[in-house]
N, C-alpha and C positions, 0 to 999 in steps of 0.2 A: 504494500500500500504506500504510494509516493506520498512525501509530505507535501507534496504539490497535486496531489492526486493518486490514483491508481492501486490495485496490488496487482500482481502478475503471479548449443544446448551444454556444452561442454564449459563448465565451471573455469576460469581462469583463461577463455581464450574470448567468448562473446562476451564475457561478463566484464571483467578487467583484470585488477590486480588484487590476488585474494589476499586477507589482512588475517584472519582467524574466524574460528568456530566459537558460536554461541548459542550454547543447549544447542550443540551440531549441527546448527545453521552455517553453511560457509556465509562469510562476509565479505564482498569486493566493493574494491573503488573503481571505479569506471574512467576512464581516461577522462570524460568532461567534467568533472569534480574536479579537476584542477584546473580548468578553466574557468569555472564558476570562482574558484579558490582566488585564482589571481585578479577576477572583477572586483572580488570583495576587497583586496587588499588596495588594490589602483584608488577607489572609491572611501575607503574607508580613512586609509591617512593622511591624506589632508584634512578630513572633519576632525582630527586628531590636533595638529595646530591650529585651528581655528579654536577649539574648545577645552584645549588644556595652554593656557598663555606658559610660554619656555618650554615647550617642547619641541626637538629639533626632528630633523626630515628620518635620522636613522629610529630613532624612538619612535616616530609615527608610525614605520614599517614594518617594524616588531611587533608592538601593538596589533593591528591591523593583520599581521599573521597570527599573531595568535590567537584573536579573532573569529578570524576563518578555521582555525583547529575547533576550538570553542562552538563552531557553528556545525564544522561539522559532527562534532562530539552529539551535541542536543538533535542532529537530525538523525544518528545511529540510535539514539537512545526514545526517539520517536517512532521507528520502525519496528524497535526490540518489543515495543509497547504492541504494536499488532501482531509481532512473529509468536512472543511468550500466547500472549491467549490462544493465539492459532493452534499451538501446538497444546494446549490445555484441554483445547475444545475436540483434540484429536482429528485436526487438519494438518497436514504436513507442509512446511513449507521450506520450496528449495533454495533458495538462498534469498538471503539481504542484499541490496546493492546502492550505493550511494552513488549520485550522480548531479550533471547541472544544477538542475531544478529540486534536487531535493531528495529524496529516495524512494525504492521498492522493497517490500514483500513480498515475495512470489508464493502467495499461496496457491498447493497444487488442486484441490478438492473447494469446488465450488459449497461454503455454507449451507446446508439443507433448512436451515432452520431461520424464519426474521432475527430470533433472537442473536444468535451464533451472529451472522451479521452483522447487528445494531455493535455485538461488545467488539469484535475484532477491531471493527471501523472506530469505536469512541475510544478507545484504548491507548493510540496513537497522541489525540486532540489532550487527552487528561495529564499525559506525561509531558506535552510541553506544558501544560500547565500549571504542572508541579514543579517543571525546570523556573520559571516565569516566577515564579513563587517564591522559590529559593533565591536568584538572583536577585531580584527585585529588595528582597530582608537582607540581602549582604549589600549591596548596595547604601541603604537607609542606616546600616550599624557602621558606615565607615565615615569616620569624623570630619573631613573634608573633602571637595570633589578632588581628584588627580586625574591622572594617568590610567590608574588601574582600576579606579571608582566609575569611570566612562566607559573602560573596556566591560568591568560588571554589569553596570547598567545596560549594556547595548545588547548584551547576552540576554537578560532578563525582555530586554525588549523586543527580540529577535526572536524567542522563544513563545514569546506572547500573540505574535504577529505570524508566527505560522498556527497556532491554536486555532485563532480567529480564522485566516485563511481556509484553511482544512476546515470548519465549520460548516462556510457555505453551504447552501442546501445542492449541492450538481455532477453528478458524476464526470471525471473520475474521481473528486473528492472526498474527503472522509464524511463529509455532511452528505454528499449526494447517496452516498452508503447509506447511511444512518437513515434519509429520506425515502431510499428505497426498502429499508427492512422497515420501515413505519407503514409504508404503503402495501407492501407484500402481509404484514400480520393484519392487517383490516380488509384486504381483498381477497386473501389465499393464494395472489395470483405472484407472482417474482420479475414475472414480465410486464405487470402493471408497473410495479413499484421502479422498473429499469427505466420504463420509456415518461414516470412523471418526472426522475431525478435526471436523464440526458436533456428532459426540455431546461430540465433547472442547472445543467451546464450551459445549454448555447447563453439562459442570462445573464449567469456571470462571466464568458467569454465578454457577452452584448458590454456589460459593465465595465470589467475591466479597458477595451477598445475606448468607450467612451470615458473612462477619467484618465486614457493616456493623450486622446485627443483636445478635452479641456485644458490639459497642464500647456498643450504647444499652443492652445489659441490663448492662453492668459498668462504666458512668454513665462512659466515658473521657472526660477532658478535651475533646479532638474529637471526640463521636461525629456530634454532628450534622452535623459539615463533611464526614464521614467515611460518615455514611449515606448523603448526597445526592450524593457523588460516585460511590459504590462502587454504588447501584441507576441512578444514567445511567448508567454503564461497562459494567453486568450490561445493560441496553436494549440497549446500541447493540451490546454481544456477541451478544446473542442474536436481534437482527434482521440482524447481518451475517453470522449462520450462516445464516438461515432463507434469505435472499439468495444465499446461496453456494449451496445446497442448491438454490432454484430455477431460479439459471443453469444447475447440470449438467444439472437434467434436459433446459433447452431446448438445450444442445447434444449432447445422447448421444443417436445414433440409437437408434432402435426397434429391439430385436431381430426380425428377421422380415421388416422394411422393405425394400424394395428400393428403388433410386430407381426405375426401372421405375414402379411405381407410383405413383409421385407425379407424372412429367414428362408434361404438356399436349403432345398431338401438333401439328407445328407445320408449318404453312403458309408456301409464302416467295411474295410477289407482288408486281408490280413496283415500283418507288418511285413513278411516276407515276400512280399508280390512286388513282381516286376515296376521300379518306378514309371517305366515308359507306358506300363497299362494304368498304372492306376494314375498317372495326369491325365492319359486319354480318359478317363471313368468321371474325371473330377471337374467336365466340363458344363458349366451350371449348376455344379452343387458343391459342398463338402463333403469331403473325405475321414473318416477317423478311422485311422491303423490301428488294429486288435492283434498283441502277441496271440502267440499259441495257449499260451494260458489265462488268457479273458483279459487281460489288462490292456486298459489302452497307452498306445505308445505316441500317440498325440496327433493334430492333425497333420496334414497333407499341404504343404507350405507350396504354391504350384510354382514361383519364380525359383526357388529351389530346387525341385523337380524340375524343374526344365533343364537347369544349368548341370544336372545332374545325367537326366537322360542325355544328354547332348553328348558326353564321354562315356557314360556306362549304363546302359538302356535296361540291363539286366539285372543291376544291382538292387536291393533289397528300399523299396522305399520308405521303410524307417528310416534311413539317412537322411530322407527330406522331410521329416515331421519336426513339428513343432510341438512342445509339450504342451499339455491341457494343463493349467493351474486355475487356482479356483479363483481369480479375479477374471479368469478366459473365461465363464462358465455363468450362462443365465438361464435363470426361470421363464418357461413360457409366458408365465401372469406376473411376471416383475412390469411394473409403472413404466410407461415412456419416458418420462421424465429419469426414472432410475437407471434405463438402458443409456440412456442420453449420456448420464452423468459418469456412469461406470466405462463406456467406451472413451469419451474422453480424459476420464484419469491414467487408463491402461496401456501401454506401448505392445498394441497388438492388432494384426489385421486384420484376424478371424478369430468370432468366439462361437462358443459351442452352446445352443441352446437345449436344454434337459427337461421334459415336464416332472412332473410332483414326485413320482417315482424314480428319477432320474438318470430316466432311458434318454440317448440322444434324440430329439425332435427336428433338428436345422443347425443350420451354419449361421450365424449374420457374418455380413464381411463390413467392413469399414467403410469402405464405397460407397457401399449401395444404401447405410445409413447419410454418408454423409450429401448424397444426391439428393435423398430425397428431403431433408434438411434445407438444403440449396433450392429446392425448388419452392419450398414454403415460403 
C-alpha cells in the first residue's frame, strides 16, 4: 500500500536494492527513492538558512539529508503498519518497497473481508500518526528553535501531511480503501465499493491539478515546485485508480457464468503412456496421469509434452506432468468469486476440478478463465 496510494517478479532485480527482512518481508529501495531523496535535499536546505539565522550552506545539506533518511524512515514504518496487519490477518505479502512517491505493500491475496480491508488500509494512516505525534512532543520539549528543532518539527510535519494525504477518500489511497471497504460492508458488493472510491480518485486527481494551477495563476512563491509535484501525484492517482478499476473486473465473476462452463472435460491415463499419445488425447480437454497404483502423478503440462515429444515421442508422459497440489485443486460448487480469487493467487495454468466426492470433474485452464473475464 503506497503512502501515496496503492498496495500491490524477481526480488532484487524489478524491485531495487534489497535492505533487509521484516517479519520476512524483503524490503527494497527502488532506484527513484533517490531521486525523490535528492528533490528533498535540493528543496529543503535553503529553507534551512532562511529559518535557522547562522547556518551555513554545509549545515543546511546535512540537515536536509538527514531529512530525507528521517522521511524515509516514517515512510518504511508507514508501510510496516499495512504489511504487520497483513500478515496478522493471514495475507501474505511479498515485499515492501520504497520509492519516488512514497511506498508499496505488495499484498498477494486480495482481503475477503470489508473489514480485513478497512484495518490493513487505516493501519498505515495511524502510524504516521503516531510518528506526527511523537515529533510534534519532541519538538514542543526543546527549549529553543535551532537547527535540529526545524529538522524535528518538519518530520512531525511531514508525517502528518502524509496521514492527511493517504486519508483522502480515492483509490489508490489509503482512504479510497477505507471508502471502498465502507461501501462493500453496506452493499455486499467489493465492486461497488471499487468503482464509488476510483470516482473519489479522479477528484482528488480533479483537486490536486487544480490547486497546482491556482498556485501558477497567483504567481506563489513555489508554484512551480508545486505544479510538478501536484500533476505526478494527480498521474500516479489516476492510473492507480484506472489499475484498481481493472483488477476488479479481472477478478469478479461474470454474472450468469457458471464454472460448468468454463471447465475442459478431463481424461485420466496412465502415467506410463506414450507422451506423443496422450498430447494427441489432451486436445480440448485435460489430462490426469494415474500411476499403476491409483495415484495421481499430476496433470499433463501440453507445452511440455510437446517439447518432449519432439525428441522422445515414446517416453513415458509422466515426464511432462505437473503435480496436482491442493491450491491446483477446486470444488465444482466453490463461488466464482473464490475461483477468481484462488487462480489469481496460484502460479498455475491448469487446475483440477473435483466434485464433493473428489473424483476429477474438469480441467479449468487459465485462459479460458481469463477470456472470459476479458470479455465481461
Amino acid at each position: 500500500m503506497a503512502t501515496t496510494g496503492g498496495w500491490r517478479r524477481q526480488v532484487g532485480r524489478d524491485g531495487g536494492l534489497p535492505l533487509f527482512r521484516a517479519a520476512g518481508v524483503p524490503v527494497l529501495l527502488a532506484p527513484s527513492w533517490w531521486l525523490g531523496s535528492a528533490a528533498v535535499v535540493v528543496l529543503y536546505a535553503p529553507m534551512v538558512g532562511r529559518l535557522v539565522p547562522g547556518a551555513d550552506g554545509v549545515t543546511g545539506v546535512l540537515l536536509a539529508a538527514t531529512f530525507a533518511v528521517f522521511l524515509g524512515l516514517s515512510v518504511l514504518a508507514h508501510e510496516l503498519g499495512h504489511t504487520l496487519v497483513a500478515l496478522r490477518l493471514g495475507l501474505p505479502v511479498r515485499r515492501l518497497r520504497l520509492f519516488l512517491l512514497g511506498g508499496v505493500s505488495e499484498v498477494m491475496r486480495t482481503p475477503t473481508r470489508p473489514g480485513h480491508e478497512g484495518a490493513i488500509a487505516a493501519a498505515g494512516p495511524l502510524v504516521s500518526v503516531f510518528l506526527a505525534g511523537v515529533f510534534a512532543l519532541a519538538a514542543a520539549a526543546m527549549p529553543e528553535p535551532d537547527a535540529v528543532w526545524l529538522l524535528v518539527a518538519q518530520t512531525a510535519f511531514a508525517n502528518a501531511a502524509v496521514a492527511v494525504f493517504n486519508l483522502l477518500p480515492g483509490l489508490p489511497l489509503d482512504g479510497g480503501r477505507i471508502l471502498r471497504a465502507g461501501v462493500w460492508a453496506c452493499t455486499g458488493r467489493r465492486a461497488s465499493g471499487t468503482r464509488a472510491a476510483v470516482v473519489g480518485g479522479g477528484v482528488v486527481a480533479a483537486l490536486l491539478v487544480g490547486w497546482a494551477v491556482w498556485g501558477v495563476l497567483a504567481g506563489s512563491e513555489d508554484r512551480w515546485v508545486r505544479f510538478g509535484v501536484c500533476l505526478l501525484t494527480a498521474w500516479f492517482v489516476l492510473a492507480g485508480a484506472r489499475g484498481e478499476l481493472t483488477a476488479e473486473h479481472r477478478r469478479t465473476w461474470p454474472d450468469g457464468l457458471t464454472l460448468t462452463e468454463l471447465v475442459r472435460p478431463v481424461l485420466q491415463l496412465p502415467a506410463e503412456s506414450p507422451v506423443s499419445g496422450a498430447l494427441t488425447a489432451s486436445a480440448g480437454r485435460g489430462v490426469v496421469l494415474v500411476r499403476a497404483d491409483g495415484v495421481a502423478a499430476g496433470l499433463l503440462d501440453r507445452e511440455m509434452a510437446r517439447r518432449l515429444a519432439s525428441t522422445s515421442p515414446h517416453a513415458p508422459a509422466e515426464q511432462a506432468a505437473v503435480p496436482i497440489r491442493p491450491e491446483t485443486v477446486l470444488l465444482e460448487n466453490e463461488s466464482g468469486d473464490e475461483v477468481v480469487e484462488r487462480v489469481h493467487g496460484t502460479a498455475a495454468w491448469e487446475y483440477l476440478v473435483v466434485d464433493l466426492e473428489g473424483r476429477p470433474a474438469g480441467v479449468l485452464r487459465r485462459e479460458d478463465l481469463r477470456a472470459a473475464l476479458n470479455r465481461r
